[in-house]
C-alpha positions in Angstrom: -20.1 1.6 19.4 -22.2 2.3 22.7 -21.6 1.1 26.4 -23.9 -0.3 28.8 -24.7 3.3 29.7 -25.6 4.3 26.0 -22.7 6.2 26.0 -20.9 6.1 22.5 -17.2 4.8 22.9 -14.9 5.9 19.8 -12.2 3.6 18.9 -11.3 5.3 15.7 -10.2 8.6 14.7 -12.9 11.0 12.8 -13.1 10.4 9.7 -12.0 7.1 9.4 -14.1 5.1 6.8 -14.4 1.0 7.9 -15.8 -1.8 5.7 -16.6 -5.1 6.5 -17.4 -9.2 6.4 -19.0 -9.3 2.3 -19.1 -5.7 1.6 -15.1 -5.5 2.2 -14.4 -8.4 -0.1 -17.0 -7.1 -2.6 -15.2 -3.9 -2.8 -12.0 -5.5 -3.3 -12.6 -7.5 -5.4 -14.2 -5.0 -7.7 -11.3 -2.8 -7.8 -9.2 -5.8 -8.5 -11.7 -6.7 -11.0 -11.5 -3.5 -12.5 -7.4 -3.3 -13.2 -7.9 -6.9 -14.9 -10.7 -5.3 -17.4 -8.2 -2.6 -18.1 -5.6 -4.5 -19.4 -7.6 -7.2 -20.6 -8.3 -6.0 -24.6 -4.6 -6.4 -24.9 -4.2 -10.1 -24.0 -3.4 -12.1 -27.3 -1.6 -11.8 -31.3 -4.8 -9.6 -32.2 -4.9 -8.0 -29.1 -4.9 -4.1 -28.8 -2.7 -0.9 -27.9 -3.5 1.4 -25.2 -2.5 5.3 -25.2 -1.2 6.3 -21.9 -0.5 9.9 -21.5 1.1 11.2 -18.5 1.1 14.6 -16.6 3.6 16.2 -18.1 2.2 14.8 -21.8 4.4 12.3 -22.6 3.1 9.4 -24.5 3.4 6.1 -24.0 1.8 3.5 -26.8 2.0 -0.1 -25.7 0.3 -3.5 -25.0 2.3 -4.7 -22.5 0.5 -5.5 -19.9 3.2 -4.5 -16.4 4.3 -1.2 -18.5 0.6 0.1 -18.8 0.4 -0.8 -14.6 3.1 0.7 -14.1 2.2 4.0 -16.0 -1.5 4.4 -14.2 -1.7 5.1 -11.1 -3.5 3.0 -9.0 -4.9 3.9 -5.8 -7.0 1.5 -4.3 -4.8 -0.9 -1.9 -6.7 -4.1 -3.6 -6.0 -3.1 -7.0 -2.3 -2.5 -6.1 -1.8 -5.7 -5.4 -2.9 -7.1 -8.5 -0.6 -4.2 -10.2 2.3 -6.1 -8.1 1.4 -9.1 -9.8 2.9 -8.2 -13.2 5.7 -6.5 -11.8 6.3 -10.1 -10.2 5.6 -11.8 -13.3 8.0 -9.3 -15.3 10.8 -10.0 -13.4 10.5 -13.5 -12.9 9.7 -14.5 -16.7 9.5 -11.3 -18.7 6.4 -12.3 -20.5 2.8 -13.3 -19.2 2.0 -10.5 -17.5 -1.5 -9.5 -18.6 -2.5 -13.6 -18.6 -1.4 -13.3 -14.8 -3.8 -10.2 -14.1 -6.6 -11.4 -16.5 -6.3 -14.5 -14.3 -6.2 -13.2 -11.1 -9.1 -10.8 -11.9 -11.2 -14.2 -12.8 -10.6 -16.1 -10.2 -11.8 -13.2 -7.8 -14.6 -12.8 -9.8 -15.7 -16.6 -10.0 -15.5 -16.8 -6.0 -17.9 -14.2 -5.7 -20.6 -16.5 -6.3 -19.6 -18.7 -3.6 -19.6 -16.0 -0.9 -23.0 -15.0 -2.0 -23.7 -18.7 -1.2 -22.4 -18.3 1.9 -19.4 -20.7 1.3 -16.4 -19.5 3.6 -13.2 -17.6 2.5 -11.1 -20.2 4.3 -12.9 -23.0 2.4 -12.2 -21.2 -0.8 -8.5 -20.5 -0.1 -8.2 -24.1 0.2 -9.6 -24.7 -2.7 -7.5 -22.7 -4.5 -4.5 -23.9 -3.4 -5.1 -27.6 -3.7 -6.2 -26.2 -7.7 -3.4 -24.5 -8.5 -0.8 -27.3 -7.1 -2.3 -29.4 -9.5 -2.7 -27.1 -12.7 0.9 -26.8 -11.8 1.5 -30.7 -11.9 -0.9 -30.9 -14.7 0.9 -28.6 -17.1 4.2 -30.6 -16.2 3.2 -33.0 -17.7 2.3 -31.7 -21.0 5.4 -29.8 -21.4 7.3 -30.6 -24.1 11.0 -31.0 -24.7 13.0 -27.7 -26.2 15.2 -28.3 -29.1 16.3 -25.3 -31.1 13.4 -25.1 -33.6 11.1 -24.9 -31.0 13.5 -22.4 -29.5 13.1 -20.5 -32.4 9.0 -20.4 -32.1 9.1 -19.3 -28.7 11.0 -16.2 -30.0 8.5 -15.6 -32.4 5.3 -16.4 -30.5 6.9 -13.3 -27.8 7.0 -11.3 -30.7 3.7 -11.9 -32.2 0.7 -9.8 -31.3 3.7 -7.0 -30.5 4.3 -4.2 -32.8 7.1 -4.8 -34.7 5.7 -4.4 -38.2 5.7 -7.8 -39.5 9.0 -8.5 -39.1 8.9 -11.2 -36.3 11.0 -13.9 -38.1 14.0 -10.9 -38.1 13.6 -10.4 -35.1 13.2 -13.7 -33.8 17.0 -15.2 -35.4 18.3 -11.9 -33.6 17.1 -12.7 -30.5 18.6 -15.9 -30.8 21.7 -14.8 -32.0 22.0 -12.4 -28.7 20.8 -15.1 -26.2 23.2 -17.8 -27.8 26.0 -15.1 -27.5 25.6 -14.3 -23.2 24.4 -17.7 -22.3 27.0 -19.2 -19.6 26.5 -22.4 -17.6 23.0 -22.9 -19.1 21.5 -19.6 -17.9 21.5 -16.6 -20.0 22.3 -13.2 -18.3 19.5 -10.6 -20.5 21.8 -7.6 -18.4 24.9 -8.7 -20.7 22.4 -7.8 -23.6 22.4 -4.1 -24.0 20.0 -2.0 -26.1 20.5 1.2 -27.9 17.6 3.3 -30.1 18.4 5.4 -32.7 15.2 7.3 -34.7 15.4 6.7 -38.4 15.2 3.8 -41.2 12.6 1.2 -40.7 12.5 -2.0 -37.8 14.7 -4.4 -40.3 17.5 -2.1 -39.7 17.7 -3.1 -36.0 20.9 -5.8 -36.1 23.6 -6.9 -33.1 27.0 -6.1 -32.4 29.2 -8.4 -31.0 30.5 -6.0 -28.5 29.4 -2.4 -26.2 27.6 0.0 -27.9 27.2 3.8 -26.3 25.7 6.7 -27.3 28.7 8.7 -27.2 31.1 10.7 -29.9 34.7 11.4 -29.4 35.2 14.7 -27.4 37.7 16.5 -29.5 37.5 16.3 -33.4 41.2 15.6 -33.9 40.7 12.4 -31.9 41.3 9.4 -33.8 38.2 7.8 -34.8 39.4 4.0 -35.1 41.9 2.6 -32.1 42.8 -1.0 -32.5 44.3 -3.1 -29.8 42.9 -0.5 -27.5 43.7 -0.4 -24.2 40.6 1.4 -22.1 41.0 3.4 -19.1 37.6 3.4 -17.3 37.4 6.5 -15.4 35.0 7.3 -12.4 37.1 10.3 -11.8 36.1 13.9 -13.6 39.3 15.0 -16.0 38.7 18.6 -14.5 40.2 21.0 -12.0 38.5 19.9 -9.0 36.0 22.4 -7.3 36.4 23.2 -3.7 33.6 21.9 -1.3 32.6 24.9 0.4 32.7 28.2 -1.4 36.3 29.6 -2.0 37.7 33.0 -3.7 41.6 33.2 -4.5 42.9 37.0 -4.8 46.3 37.0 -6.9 47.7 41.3 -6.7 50.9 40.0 -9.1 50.7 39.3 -12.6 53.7 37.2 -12.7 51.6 35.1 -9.4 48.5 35.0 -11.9 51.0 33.2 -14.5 51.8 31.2 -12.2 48.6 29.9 -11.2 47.6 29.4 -14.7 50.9 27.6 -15.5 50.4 25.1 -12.3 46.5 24.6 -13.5 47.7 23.7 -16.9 50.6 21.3 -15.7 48.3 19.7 -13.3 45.9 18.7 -16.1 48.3 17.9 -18.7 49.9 15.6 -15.4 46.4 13.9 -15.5 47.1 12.9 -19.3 50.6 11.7 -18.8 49.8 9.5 -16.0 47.1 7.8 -18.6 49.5 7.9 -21.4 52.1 6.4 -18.8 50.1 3.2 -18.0 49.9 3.0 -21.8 46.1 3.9 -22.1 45.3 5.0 -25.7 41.3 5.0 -25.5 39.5 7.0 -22.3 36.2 6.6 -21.2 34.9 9.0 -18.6 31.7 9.0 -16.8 32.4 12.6 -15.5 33.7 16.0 -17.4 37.0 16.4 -19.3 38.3 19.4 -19.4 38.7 21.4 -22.6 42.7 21.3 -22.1 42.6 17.5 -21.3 40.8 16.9 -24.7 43.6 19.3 -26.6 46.5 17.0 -24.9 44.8 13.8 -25.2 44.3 14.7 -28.7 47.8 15.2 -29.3 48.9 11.6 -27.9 46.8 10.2 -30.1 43.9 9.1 -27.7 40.1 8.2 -28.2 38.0 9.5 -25.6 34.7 10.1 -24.4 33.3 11.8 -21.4 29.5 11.8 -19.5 29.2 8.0 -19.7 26.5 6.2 -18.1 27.0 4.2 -14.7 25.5 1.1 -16.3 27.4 1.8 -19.4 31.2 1.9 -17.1 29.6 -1.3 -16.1 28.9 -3.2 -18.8 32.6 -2.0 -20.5 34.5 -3.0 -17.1 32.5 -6.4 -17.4 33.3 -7.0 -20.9 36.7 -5.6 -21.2 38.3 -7.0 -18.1 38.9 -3.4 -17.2 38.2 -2.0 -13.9 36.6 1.4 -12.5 38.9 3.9 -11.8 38.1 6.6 -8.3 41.9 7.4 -8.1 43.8 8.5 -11.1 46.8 8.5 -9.2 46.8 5.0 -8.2 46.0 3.7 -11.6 48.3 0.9 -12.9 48.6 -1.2 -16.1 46.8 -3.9 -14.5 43.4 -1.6 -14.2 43.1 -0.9 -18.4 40.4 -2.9 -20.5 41.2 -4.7 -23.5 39.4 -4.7 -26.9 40.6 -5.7 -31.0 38.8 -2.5 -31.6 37.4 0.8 -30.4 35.7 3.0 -33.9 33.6 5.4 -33.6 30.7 5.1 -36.5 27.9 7.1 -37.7 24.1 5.6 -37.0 21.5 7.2 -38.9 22.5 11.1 -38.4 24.4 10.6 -34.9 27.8 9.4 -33.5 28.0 6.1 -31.6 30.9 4.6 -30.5 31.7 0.6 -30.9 33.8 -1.7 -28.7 34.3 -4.9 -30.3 36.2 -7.5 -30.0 35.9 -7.2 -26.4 37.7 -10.0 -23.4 35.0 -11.2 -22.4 32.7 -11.8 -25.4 29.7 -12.5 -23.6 28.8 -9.2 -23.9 26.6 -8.1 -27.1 24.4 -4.7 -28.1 21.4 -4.5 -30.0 21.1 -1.3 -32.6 17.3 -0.9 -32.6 16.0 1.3 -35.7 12.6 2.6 -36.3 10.6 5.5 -37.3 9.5 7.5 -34.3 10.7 6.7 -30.4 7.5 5.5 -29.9 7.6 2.7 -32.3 11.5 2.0 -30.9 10.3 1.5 -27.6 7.5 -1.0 -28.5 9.9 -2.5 -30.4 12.3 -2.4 -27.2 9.9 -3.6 -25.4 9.0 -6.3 -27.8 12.5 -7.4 -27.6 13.1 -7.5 -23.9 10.3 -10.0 -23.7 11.5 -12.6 -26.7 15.4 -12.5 -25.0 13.7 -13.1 -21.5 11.5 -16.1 -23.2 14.0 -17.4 -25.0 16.5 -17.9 -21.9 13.9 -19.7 -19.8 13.4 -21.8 -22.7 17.0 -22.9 -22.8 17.6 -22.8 -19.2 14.2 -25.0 -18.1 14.5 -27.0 -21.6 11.0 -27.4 -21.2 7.5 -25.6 -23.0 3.7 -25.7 -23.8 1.2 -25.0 -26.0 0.7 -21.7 -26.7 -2.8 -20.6 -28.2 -5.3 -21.4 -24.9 -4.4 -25.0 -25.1 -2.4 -25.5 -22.2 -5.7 -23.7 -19.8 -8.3 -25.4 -21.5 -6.3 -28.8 -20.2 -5.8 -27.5 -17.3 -9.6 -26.8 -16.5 -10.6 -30.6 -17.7 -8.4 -32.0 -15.6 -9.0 -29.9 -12.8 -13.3 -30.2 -13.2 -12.4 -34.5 -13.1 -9.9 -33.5 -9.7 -12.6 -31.5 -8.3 -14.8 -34.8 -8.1 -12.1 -36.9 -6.1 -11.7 -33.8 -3.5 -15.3 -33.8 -2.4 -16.7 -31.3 0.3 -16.8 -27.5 0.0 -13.4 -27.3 -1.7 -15.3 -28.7 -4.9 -16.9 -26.0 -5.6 -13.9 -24.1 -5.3 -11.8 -26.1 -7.8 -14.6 -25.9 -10.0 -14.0 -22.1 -10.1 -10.5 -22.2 -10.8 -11.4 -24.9 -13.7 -13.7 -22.1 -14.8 -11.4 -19.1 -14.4 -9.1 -21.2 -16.3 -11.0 -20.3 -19.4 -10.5 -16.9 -19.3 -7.2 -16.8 -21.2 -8.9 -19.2 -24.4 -12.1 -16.9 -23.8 -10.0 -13.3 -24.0 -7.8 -14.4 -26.6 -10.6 -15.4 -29.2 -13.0 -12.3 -27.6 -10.2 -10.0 -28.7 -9.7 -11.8 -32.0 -13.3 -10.7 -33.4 -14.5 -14.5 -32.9 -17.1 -16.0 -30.9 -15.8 -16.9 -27.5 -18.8 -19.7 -26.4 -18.1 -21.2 -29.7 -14.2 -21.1 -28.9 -14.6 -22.8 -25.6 -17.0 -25.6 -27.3 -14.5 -26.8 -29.8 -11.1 -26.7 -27.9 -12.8 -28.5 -25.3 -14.4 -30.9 -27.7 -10.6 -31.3 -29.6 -9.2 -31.8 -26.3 -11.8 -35.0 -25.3 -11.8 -36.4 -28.4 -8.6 -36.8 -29.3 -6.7 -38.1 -26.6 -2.9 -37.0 -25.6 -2.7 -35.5 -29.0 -6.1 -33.2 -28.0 -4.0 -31.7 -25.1 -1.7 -29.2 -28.0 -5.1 -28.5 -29.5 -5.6 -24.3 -28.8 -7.1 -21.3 -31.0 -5.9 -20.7 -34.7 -7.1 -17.4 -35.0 -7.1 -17.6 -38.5 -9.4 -19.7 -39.4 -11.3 -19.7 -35.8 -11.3 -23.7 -35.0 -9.0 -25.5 -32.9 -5.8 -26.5 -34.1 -2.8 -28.3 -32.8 -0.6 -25.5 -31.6 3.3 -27.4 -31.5 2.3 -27.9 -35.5 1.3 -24.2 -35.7 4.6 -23.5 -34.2 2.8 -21.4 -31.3 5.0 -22.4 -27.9 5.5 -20.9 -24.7 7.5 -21.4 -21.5 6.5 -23.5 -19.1 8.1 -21.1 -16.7 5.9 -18.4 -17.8 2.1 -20.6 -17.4 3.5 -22.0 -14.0 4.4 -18.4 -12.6 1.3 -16.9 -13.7 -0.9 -19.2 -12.0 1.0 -19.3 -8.5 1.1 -15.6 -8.6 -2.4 -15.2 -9.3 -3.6 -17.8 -7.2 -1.5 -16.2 -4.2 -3.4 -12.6 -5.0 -6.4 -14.2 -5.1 -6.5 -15.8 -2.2 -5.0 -13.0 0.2 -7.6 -10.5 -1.4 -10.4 -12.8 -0.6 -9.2 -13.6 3.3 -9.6 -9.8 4.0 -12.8 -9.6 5.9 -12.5 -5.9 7.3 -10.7 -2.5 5.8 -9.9 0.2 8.3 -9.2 3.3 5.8 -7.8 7.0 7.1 -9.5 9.3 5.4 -7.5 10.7 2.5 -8.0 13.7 0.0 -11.5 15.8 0.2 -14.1 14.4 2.6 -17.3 12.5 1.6 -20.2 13.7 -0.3 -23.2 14.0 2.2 -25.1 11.5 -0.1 -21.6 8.8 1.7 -20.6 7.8 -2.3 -17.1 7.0 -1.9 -17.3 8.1 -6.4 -17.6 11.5 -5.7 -15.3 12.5 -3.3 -12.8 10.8 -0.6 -10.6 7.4 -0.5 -12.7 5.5 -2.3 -12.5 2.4 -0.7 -16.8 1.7 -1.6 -16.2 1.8 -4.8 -14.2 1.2 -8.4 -13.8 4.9 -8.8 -11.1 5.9 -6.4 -9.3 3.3 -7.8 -7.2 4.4 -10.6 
């Protein structure tokens, strides 16, 4: 930048790299782009896995769309924000996450077209909006009604495409089985769903507990392995001497003071048992240490306990026991113990896990997952998570779609006759989201083996000619033609379609209304050639991205 004198005036620091007007949104919306292509081969039932290894060579094998975000690391400030769209999408519905990237990655790309043409960002926005609010309206009223059949299907449309080795229809009744147990005033709580893995057997072993699961054995072997009627002491507090906080050394000259000492430790621990024992606690569950001589005496009274529990775990037991968390032992009363028919310690393939069923509150239920390697456990986790998400906004909304690329392929009729009424620059701008609707049909059939043009052709085709029935008409991937999806039992949330399309409409359209990016330089400088690929932030290009 140069005054009237020719001399240069710097505003920025050295180094710092600046884009603007079309090359900045061409940029971003490249990188955006480029997360929505990486993901994109795993949209669909046929879709496929990715390998992600990290650093330290761990190995993650998955399809879900937020878990392979959040495992590469994205660099590019552009492409994180489509990354937070999954995230979004995760914890809003659980499921729909790579549809809401694929989508977002479209509409970017079909509005690069119309700033070649020179149509403004603003007008584009607009357009956007105004198309989304009605996709929204349009898919409202398609939706149908959710009875528990169709309940059923949406549970096992999750679960299709995921690898659980063919046993979807298992699956499926379980998920239902745990959602039906937690639900409470018409909304069910996934957190009161807990899941524990255990390698060994095959998927069909996975089955529900009506109760708390954790990974934990009994600390002393002379324990009792069954307690009924327990009542469960939840401990925050370690069953230990307590250290000293800063560093201490205690010199005893007499032997009969060292007897002492050791007499006074021993009675101060075997103090901490007969305080328990005295608010008639027969089953203890610690998160911290217990202390060799604590085991040895709770042993003796005939006590189940376990020690090194998980925060979440205490949490879940307080919850479902009507217990609470102790921090004081010594102001523990009667009125602090859970409750539970029974507390039994049982084998799970090769390991110890202890059971509390029969619980206070019985909203509370554990899910035993089996499988041959950890890998396949957490896909099958993972797998799982989704369906019990799915299945609760189904109940809770009472309302779902199509599945199958039905519900977009509506949406982008509807929208190309809207775009019509609208008029002016905005047109052209619903008649890109019509278009970027199609991506989802387009992907899913692409991914299937089959030929996408063709796809588009005869859903749309189904969808004209037959009237209201037309608008359930999506992909059978078995056969390749359209087919009516509710019949095919192939249903989603309307939840998930409605959140996927505000989230990538609102991405979109704040990627495409940044005209300038002011980067600090980062890493090693520039090559002399100025490729942003071979050196520095990479704010040019796609490959400082990821």
């Amino acid at each position: 930048m140069y005054g009237s004198g020719n001399q240069p005036i710097i505003v920025l620091k050295e180094g710092t790299e600046r884009s603007k007007d079309k090359e900045a949104q061409f940029n971003n919306i490249a990188a955006a782009k480029a997360v929505a292509d990486a993901i994109r081969s795993t949209l669909g039932p046929k879709g496929m896995d990715k390998m992600l290894v990290d650093t330290i060579g761990d190995v993650v094998i998955t399809n879900d769309g937020v878990t392979i975000l959040k495992e590469i690391e994205v660099q590019h400030p552009a492409a994180k924000m489509v990354v937070e769209i999954a995230k979004t999408q995760d914890d809003e519905c659980g499921d729909g996450t790579t549809s809401a990237v694929v989508l977002a990655g479209e509409l970017l790309k079909q509005s690069e077209s119309l700033i070649d043409s020179n149509v403004h960002a603003t007008v584009i926005t607009n357009g956007y909006k105004l198309a989304s609010a009605k996709a929204i309206e349009v898919l409202k009223e398609i939706a149908v009604k959710a009875d528990d059949k169709i309940v059923k299907k949406v549970a096992i449309t999750a679960l299709t495409g995921k690898s659980v080795g063919g046993e979807g229809d298992y699956l499926a009744e379980l998920v239902i089985k745990a959602a039906k147990s937690v639900i409470d005033n018409g909304k069910v709580n996934v957190d009161d769903i807990k899941m524990e893995k255990k390698v060994g057997g095959v998927i069909k072993d996975t089955y529900m507990v009506e109760g708390i699961v954790i990974d934990k054995e009994r600390v002393h072997s002379r324990m009792p392995r069954k307690v009924e009627n327990a009542k469960i002491a939840l401990l925050a507090v370690p069953l230990e001497i307590k250290k000293t906080e800063v560093e201490a050394q205690i010199s005893i000259h007499d032997p009969a003071s060292m007897a002492a000492f050791l007499a006074e430790e021993e009675a101060t621990l075997k103090g901490m048992v007969d305080k328990l024992k005295s608010v008639g606690a027969n089953v203890v569950l610690c998160q911290k240490g217990v202390d060799d001589l604590v085991q040895h005496y709770m042993a003796k009274q005939g006590m189940f306990g376990c020690r090194r529990l998980k925060e979440t775990d205490l949490e879940s037991l307080a919850k479902a026991t009507g217990g609470a968390i102790i921090g004081n032992l010594a102001e523990m009363t009667a009125k602090d113990l859970g409750k539970a028919k029974l507390v039994e310690e049982t084998t799970v393939g090769s390991e110890e896990m202890t059971f509390i069923t029969g619980c206070t509150n019985p909203k509370a239920v554990s899910i035993i997952l089996r499988g041959g390697t950890e890998h396949v456990m957490d896909e099958v986790e993972r797998a799982l998570n989704d369906a019990i998400r799915v299945v609760g906004l189904a109940m809770e909304d009472d309302r779902v779609v199509a599945g199958g690329g039905a519900p977009e392929i509506e949406v982008a009729l509807r929208l190309s006759e809207y775009a019509s009424t609208v008029g002016g620059r905005e047109q052209l701008a619903i008649e890109a989201f019509a278009k970027a609707m199609e991506i989802i049909p387009w992907t899913i059939s692409e991914n299937a083996g089959i030929d996408s043009i063709d796809t588009i052709i005869k859903l749309k085709s189904a969808h004209e000619k037959k009237g209201k029935d037309g608008r359930y008409y999506g992909l059978d991937l078995d056969t390749g033609e359209a087919a009516d999806m509710l019949k095919k039992n192939v249903v989603e949330p309307l939840r998930v379609k409605t959140q996927a399309i505000t989230s990538a409409t609102e991405v979109a359209n704040m990627i495409l209304r940044i005209d300038d990016v002011i980067a600090s330089r980062r890493g090693p400088p520039m090559n002399p050639m100025g490729d942003p690929n071979m050196g520095g932030p990479g704010f040019g290009g796609i490959g400082g991205m990821m």
